[in-house]
C-alpha positions in Angstrom: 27.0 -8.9 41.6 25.5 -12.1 43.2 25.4 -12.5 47.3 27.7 -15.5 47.6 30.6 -13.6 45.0 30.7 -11.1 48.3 30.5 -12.7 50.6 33.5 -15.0 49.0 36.0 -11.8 48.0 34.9 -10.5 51.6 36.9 -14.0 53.1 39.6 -13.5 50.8 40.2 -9.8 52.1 40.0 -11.4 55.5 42.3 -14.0 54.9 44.5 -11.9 52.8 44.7 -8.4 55.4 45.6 -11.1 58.7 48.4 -12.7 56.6 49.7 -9.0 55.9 49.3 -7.8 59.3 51.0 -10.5 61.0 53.5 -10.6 58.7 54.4 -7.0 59.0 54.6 -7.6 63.3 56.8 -10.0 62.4 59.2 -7.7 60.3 58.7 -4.9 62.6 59.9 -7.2 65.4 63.1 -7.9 63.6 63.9 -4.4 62.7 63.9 -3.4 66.2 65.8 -6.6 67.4 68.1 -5.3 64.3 68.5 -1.5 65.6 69.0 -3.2 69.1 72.4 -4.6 68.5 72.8 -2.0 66.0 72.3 -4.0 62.4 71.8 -2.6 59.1 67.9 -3.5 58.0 65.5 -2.1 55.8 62.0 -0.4 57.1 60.2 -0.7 53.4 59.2 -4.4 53.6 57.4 -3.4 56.9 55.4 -0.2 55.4 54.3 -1.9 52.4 52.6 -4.9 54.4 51.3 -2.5 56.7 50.0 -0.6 53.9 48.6 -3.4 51.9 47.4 -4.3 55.4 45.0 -1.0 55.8 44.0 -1.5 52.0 42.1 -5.3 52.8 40.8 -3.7 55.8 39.2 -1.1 53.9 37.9 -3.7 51.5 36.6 -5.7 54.0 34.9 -2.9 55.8 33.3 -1.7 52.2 32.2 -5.5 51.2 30.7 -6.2 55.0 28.7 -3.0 54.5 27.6 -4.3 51.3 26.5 -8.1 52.4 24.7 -6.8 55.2 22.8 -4.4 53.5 22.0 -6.7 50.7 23.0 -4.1 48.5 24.9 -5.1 45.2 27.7 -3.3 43.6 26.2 -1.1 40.6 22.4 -1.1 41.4 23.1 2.3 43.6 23.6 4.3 41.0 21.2 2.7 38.7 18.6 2.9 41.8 19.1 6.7 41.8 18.9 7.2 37.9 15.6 5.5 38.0 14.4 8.0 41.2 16.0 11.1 39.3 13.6 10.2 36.7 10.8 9.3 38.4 11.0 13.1 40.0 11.2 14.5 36.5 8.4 15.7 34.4 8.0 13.6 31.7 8.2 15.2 28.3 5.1 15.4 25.9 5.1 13.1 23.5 4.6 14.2 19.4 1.5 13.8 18.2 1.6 10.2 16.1 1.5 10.6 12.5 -1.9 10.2 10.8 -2.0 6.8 9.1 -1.6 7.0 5.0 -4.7 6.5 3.4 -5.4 3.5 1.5 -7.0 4.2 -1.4 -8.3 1.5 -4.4 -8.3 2.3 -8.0 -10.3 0.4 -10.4 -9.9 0.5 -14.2 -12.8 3.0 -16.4 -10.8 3.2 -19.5 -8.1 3.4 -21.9 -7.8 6.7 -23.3 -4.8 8.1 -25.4 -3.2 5.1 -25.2 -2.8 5.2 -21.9 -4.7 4.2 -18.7 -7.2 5.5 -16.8 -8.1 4.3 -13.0 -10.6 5.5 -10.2 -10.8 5.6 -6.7 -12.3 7.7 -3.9 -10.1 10.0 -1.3 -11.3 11.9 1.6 -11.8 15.9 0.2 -10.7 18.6 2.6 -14.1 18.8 3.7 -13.4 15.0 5.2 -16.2 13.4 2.7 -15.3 11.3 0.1 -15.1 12.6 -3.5 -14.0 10.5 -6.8 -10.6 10.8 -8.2 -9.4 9.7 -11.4 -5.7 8.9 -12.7 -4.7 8.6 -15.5 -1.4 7.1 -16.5 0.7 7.5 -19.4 1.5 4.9 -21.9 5.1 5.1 -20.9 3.9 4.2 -17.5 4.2 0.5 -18.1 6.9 1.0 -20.5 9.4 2.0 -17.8 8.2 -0.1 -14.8 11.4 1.8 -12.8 10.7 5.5 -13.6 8.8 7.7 -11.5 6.6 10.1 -13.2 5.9 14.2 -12.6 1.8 14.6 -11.6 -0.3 17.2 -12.9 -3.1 17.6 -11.1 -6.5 18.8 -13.5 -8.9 21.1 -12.3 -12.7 21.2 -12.7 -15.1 23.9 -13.4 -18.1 22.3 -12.9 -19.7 20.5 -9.4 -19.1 17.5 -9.1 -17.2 16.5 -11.9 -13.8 15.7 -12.7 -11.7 17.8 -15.2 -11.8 14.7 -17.9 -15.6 14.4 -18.1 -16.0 17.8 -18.5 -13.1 17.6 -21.8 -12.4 14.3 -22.6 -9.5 15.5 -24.9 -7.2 16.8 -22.1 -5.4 13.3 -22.0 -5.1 13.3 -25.7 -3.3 17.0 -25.6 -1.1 15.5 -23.1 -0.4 12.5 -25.2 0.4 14.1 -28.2 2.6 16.3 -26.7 4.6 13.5 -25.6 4.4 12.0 -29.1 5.7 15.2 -30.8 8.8 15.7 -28.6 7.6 18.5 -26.5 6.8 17.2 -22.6 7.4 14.1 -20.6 5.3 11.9 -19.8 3.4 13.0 -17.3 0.7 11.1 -14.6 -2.7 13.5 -14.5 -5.0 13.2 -11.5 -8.4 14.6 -11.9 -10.2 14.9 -8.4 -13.7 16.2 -8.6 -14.5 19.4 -8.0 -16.8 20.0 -4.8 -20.3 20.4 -4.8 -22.1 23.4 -3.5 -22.4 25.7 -6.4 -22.5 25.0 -9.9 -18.9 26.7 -10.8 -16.8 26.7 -8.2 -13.9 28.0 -9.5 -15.8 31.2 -9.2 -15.6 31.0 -5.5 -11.8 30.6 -6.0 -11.6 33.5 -8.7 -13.3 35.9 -5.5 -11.2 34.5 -3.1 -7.7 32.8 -3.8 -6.3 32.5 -0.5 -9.1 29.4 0.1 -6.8 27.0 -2.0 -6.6 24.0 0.4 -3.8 21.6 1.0 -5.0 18.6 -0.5 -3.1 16.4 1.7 -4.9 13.3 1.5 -5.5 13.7 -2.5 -1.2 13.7 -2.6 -0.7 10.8 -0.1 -3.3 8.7 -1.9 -1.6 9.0 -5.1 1.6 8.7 -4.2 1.1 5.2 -2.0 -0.5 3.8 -5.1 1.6 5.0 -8.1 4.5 5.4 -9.0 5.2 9.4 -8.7 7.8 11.8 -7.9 7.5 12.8 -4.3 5.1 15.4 -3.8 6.1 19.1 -3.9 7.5 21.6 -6.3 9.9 20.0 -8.1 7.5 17.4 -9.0 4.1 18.4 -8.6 2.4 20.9 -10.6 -1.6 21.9 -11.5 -3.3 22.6 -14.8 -7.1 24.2 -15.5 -9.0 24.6 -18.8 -12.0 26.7 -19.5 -13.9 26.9 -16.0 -11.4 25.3 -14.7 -8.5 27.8 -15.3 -9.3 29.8 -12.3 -8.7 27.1 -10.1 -5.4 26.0 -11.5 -4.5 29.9 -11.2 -5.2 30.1 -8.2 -3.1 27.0 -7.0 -0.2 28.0 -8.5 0.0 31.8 -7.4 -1.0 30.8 -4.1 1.0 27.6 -3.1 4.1 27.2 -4.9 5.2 25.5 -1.8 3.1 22.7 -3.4 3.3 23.0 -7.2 6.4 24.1 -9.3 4.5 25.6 -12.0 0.8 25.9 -12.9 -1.0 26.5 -16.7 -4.6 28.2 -16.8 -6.4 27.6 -20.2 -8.5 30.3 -21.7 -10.4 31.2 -18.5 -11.6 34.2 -16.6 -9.9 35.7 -13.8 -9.7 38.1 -11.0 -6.3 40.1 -11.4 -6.9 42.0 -8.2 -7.9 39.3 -6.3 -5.3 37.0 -7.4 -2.5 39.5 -6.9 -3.5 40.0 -3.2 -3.7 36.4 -2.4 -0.1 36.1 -3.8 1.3 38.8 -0.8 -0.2 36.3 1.4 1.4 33.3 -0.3 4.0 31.4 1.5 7.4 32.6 1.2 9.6 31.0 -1.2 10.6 30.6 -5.3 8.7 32.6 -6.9 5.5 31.3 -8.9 5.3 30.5 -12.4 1.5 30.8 -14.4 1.1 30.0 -17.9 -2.0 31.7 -19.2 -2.6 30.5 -22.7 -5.5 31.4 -24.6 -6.4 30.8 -28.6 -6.1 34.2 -30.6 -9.2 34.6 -31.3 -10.1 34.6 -27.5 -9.4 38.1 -27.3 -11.7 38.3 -23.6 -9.6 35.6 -22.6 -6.2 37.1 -23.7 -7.0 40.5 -22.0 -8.7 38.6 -18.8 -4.9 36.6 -18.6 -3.1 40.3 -19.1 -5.0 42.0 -16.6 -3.8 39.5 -14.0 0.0 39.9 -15.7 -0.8 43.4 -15.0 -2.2 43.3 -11.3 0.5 41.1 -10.4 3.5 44.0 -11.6 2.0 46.4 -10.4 1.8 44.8 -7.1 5.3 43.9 -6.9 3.6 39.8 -6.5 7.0 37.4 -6.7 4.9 35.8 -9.4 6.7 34.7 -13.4 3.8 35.5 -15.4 3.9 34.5 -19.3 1.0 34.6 -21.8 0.6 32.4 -24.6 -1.4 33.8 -27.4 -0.4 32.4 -30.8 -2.7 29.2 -31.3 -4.9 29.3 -34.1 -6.8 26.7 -35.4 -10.5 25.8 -37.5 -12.5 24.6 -34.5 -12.6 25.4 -31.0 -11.8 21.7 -30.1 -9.0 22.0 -32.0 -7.3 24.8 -30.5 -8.1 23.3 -27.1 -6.2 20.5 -28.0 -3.3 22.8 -29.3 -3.4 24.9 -25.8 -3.3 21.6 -23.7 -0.3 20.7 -25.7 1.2 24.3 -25.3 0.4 24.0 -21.0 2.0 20.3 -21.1 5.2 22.0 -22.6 5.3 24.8 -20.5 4.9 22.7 -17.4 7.7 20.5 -18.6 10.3 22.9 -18.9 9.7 24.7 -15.9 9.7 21.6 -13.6 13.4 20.1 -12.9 14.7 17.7 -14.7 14.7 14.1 -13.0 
């Protein structure tokens, strides 16, 4: 409240508590005058201007403190707020959120009818590492749909999953065309260096599956996906590959809602003790399709079915054995169309 406002309600209270005080003199001198010649009067005009009286003295005693300490009306306890919390420990701020990272993809190709696209995203190791995307022809057909991601392992160092088998886009395509899956976007980051399978360091040990935060982040600031996690998310391997895409799925279903492994090898034991250690949750579902005439890759994929009962693993296991075809490209083709379908029903519904 400003100075000069005080210093103006203090006068009134002044003016205001002499007015009441003489006037109550005055009316206490006719009451006694009255009960001297013994007249009927009233006391209560008296008290109440000797009690309004008191009540402007009090006000003028409370503003005159004010105006001569310069203090105004409402800073006090605003002054002692500010020293409460300048005696208080401030709290520790959250860490800020890293910024999203901005990722370009250029155009390679067209296969399947759809689109495929490149860019380069940090790896877990921090270095940069070429991913591919490639989007469905529905993708530009439906320009407000967001689309489930599979993401495609790599067997081989330094390559991405589509170099290695160029037909995995057309098993995904024609599994669309025939009825059987949804359109899905696949994203092919290449597999790190180091070793010239490394999938075989993944088929030892399971549990090194890495978040691949930046890989999701990327994709999902640039294209038009379901938000990353189970229920839209989940990972596919084929041939050197499958051991990879095993892996991710028994070990992180927090990430992906179902996983497909395509006539690989694998490590029953190992996988079924890196799924005790997996984090806890639905269960995970595995596809492990093979051609029937792969019997070492059909009883590789049953020993793991195996390892994980007997283990008790929360892990939904199913083996798909039945394609048949006259070439081995061919029934690859067939067993990418049988993982596409598999994925799609186990994945909600949008």
């Amino acid at each position: 409240m400003p100075r000069s406002l005080l210093v103006l309600l203090l006068l009134v209270a002044v003016v205001a508590g002499s007015w009441l005080a003489r006037s109550a003199m005055s009316r206490w001198r006719d009451l006694r005058a009255a009960q001297t010649y013994e007249l009927a009067a009233e006391a209560r005009p008296v008290l109440v201007r000797a009690g309004a009286a008191v009540l402007c003295l009090m006000c003028v005693s409370a503003l005159g403190v004010a105006v001569l300490a310069g203090l105004r009306p409402g800073r006090v306890a605003v002054r002692q707020a500010v020293a409460a919390v300048g005696t208080e420990r401030p709290a520790a701020a959250a860490p800020p959120a890293p910024a999203p990272v901005e990722v370009l993809f250029s155009n390679v190709s067209r296969p399947a009818g759809g689109e495929l696209l490149q860019g380069e995203v940090p790896g877990p190791d921090g270095r940069p590492r070429a991913v591919r995307v490639w989007l469905p022809a529905e993708y530009r057909q439906e320009p407000a749909a967001r689309f489930p991601v599979v993401v495609v392992h790599s067997g081989t160092a330094g390559r991405t999953a589509d170099q290695d088998l160029p037909d995995v886009f057309d098993g995904a395509a024609s599994a669309v065309e025939l009825g059987r899956a949804r359109p899905f976007v696949l994203v092919a980051p290449e597999a790190p260096s180091g070793t010239g399978h490394p999938c075989d360091l993944v088929t030892a040990v399971p549990q090194a599956v890495a978040d691949d935060q930046a890989l999701r982040a990327a994709v999902g600031a640039v294209f038009r996906t379901r938000p990353a996690g189970p229920d839209g998310w989940a990972v596919l391997g084929v041939d050197d590959g499958a051991p990879c895409a095993a892996a991710a799925g028994l070990t992180r279903p927090d990430l992906y809602g179902a996983a497909a492994a395509v006539s690989g090898r694998y490590d029953g034991r190992a996988l079924a003790a890196a799924v005790g250690e997996a984090p806890a949750g639905a269960a995970a579902r595995l596809l492990l399709a093979a051609a029937k005439r792969d019997t070492d890759g059909l009883a590789s994929a049953r020993e793991v079915q195996a390892a994980l009962r007997d283990a008790g693993a929360r892990a939904e296991v199913r083996i798909s054995d039945l394609v048949q075809d006259y070439s081995a490209d061919r029934e690859r083709l067939r067993l990418v169309r049988v993982a596409m379908q598999y994925l799609t029903e186990q994945l909600p519904k949008p």
